[in-house]
C-alpha positions, -999 to +999 in steps of 0.1 A: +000+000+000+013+034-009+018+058+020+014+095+018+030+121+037+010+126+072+014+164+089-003+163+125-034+148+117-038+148+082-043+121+060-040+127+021-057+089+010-077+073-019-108+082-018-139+052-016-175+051-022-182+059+015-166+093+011-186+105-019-210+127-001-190+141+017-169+148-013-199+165-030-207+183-003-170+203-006-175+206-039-207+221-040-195+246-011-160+252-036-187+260-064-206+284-044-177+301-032-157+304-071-199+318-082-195+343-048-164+358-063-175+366-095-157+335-113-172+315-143-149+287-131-176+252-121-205+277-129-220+250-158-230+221-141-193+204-136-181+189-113-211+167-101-220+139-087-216+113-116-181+131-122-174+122-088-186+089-090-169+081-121-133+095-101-138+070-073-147+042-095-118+046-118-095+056-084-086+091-094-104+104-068-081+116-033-091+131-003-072+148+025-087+138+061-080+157+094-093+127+121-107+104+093-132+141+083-129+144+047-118+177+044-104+180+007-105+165-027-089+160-056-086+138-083-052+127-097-046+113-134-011+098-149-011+110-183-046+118-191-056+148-200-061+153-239-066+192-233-029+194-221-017+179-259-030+214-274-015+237-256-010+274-267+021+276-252+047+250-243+050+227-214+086+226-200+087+184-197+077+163-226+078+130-208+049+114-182+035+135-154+008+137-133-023+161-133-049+170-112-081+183-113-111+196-090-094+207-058-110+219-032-112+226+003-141+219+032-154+259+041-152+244+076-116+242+071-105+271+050-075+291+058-055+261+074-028+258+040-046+227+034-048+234-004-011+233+000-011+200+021-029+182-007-007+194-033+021+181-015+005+151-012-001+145-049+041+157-050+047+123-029+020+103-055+038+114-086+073+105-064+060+071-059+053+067-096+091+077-105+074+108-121+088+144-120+065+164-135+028+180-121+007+194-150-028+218-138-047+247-148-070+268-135-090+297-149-076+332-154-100+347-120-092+318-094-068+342-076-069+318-051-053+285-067-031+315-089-012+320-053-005+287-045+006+279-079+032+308-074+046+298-039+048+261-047+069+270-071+046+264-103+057+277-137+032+291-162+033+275-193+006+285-219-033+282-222-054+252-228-089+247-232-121+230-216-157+231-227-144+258-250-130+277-225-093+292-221-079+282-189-040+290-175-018+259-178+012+251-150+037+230-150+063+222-114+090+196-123+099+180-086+138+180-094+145+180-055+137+144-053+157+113-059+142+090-083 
C-alpha cells in the first residue's frame, strides 16, 4: 500500500464510495464560493456527482482527512488529459507527469494551507510513480489557486482549453527528489 506524507493529523488517501457525499458536499460549497467571487470557473454544471462517482470508481479520486473528516479532494490522473496535448504555449517536460483536477477545500476548514497540504500530497504520488513532472490549470480569476501555484513554485506555461474555455496551464518539475 502506498503511503502519503501525514502532517499532524492529516491524511492525504484514496478516496472510496463511503466518502462521496461528503466529497460532493466540498465541492458544491467550492462551487458556491468560485460563483461568490464573480468566477465562471464550475458555474455550468461540472463537477457533479456522476463526475465524482466516475473518479472514485476509476481511483482518481483523493481526499485529504483531518481525524478520518474528509476535508479535501482532488482527483489525480497519470497522463490523461487530452486538453494538455493542445497547448497554446509550451509545457517545460515532454515526458509522463501527473495532473490534477477539482481541488477543493471543506469551508469548515479554510484558511488552514490545506490546499497546500494536498498538493504536496499529490508531489509524494507522482514520487512514488518515478514521475517528476505535475501538469494543472486553472481559470484566469481563481486568484486563489493562482497564489498557490506561485509559492509552490509552479511555472506558467501557456493556455489550454475546456468546454471551449481558455484556462491558464502550469507545469512544477519536482527536481529535489531522488528518483
Amino acid at each position: 500500500m502506498l503511503s502519503f506524507r501525514k502532517a499532524m493529523e492529516y491524511i492525504f488517501r484514496k478516496a472510496d464510495k463511503q466518502d462521496q457525499d461528503a466529497i460532493w458536499q466540498i465541492l458544491q460549497q467550492a462551487i458556491a464560493r468560485r460563483k461568490a467571487d464573480g468566477s465562471s470557473q464550475w458555474q455550468d454544471g461540472y463537477p457533479n456527482p456522476a463526475v465524482v462517482s466516475a473518479d472514485i470508481t476509476n481511483s482518481y479520486g483523493y481526499v485529504l482527512t483531518e481525524r478520518e473528516v474528509v476535508v479535501g479532494y482532488c482527483a489525480i490522473l497519470i497522463n490523461d488529459e487530452h486538453a494538455y496535448e493542445g497547448i497554446l504555449g509550451k509545457w517545460i517536460t515532454n515526458g509522463d507527469f501527473v495532473v490534477y483536477h477539482r481541488v477543493a477545500i471543506s469551508e469548515d476548514h479554510l484558511g488552514k494551507g490545506l490546499a497546500q497540504k494536498m498538493l504536496k500530497g499529490i508531489e509524494d504520488f507522482a514520487v512514488a510513480k518515478g514521475i517528476r513532472s505535475l501538469k494543472a490549470d486553472t481559470n484566469f480569476d481563481n486568484p486563489g489557486m493562482l497564489k498557490i501555484f506561485e509559492k509552490l513554485g509552479y511555472v506558467y506555461c501557456g493556455e489550454v482549453f475546456f468546454r471551449g474555455a481558455p484556462r491558464m496551464a502550469f507545469e512544477k518539475v519536482l527536481d529535489n527528489y531522488a528518483f
